[in-house]
Each structure stands twice: as structure tokens, then as C-alpha cells.
C-alpha positions in Angstrom: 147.4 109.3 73.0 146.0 109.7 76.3 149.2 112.6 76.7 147.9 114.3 73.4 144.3 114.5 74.7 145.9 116.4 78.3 147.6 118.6 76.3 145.3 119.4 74.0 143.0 120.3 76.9 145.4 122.4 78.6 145.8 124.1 75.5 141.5 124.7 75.0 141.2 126.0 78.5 144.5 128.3 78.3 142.6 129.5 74.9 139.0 129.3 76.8 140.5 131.8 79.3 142.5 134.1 77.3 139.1 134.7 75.4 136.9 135.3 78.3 139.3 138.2 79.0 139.4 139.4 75.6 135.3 139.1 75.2 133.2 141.3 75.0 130.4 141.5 77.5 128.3 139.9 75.0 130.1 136.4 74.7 128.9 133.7 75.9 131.2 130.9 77.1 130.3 128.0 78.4 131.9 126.8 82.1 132.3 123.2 83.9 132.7 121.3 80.5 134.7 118.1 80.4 135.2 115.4 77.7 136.1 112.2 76.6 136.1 108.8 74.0 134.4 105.7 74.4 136.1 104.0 71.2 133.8 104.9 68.6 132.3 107.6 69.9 133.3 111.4 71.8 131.4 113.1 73.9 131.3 116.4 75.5 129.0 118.2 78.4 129.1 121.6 80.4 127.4 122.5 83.2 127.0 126.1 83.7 127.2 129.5 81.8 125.9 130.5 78.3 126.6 129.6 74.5 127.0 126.4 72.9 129.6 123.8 72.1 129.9 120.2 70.5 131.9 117.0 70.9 134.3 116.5 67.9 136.0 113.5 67.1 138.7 112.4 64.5 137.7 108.7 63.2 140.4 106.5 62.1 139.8 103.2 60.0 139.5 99.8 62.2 140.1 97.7 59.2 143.0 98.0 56.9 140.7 97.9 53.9 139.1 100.9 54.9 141.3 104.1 54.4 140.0 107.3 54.9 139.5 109.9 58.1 137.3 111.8 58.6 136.1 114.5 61.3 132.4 113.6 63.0 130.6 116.5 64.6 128.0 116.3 67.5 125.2 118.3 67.7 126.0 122.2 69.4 123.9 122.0 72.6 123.5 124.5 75.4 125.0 124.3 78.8 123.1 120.9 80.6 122.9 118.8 77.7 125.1 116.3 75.5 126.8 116.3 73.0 127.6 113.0 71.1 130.1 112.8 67.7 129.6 109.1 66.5 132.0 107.5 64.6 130.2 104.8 61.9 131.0 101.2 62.4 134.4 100.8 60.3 135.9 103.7 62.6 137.2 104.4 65.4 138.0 107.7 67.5 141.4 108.7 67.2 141.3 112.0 68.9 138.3 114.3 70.2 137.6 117.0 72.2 134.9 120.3 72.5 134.1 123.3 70.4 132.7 126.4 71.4 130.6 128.4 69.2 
């Protein structure tokens, strides 16, 4: 799992780049941003630049009796500030990572 998240990553800030060249002047992105999972919850934070972004995280059931998934959403924050997607108590985070709006 821990694999997926690199590559996922890779694959954000390869797509992070390739639209701060293609921007306009106008866009804002967001710079120094990392990421992560605490079991049943994602988080995400940047520290510089402009615009917003949110933790996601996919939450998987922790119980067999429980059987659906589902996609939590933290607030979108500006640079300096948290962002926490929760997972409720029957779940747990399956995969995660940052959006930029």
C-alpha cells in the first residue's frame, strides 16, 4: 500500500508541475505540501504559495458486516493550515492523498 501512496505522489507532483507550466499567470498553486494516514484519518498541509487544497481519503470497512466505501473530504484550506478527511468509526483509510483547487 505504502508503494501505491509513492506512486501516487510521484504522479501528483509530475501533474502539479506540468500545470504550473501550463498556467496562466493567474493560478494559484500551492508549494511545500506533504501528506499522510493515521488509520482512520488523512491529512494534508502546505506551506507556501497561493490557492487551496484538501486531504482526501478512501475509507474501507473495518468490520465485515459493514460493506460500503466511501470517499471523505477535508475541508479546502489555504497554504499554513490543515486539512483533516476523517473516516467514521466502522472505517478505515485505505488510500489518501491532496487536492488542489
Amino acid at each position: 500500500m505504502k508503494l501505491f501512496a509513492v506512486r501516487l505522489a510521484v504522479v501528483v507532483a509530475l501533474f502539479g508541475a506540468a500545470l504550473g507550466v501550463a498556467a496562466s499567470p493567474a493560478a494559484a498553486i500551492p508549494s511545500g505540501c506533504g501528506w499522510g494516514s493515521e488509520g482512520s484519518f488523512s491529512w494534508a498541509q502546505c506551506s507556501g504559495g497561493t490557492g487551496k487544497y484538501q486531504a482526501w481519503a478512501q475509507c474501507k470497512p473495518r468490520h465485515f458486516w459493514v460493506t460500503n466505501w466511501y470517499t471523505a473530504y477535508g475541508p479546502m484550506v489555504n497554504p499554513g493550515n490543515l486539512s483533516i478527511a476523517p473516516c467514521d468509526g466502522n472505517h478505515q483509510v485505505a488510500s489518501y492523498g491532496i487536492t488542489y483547487a
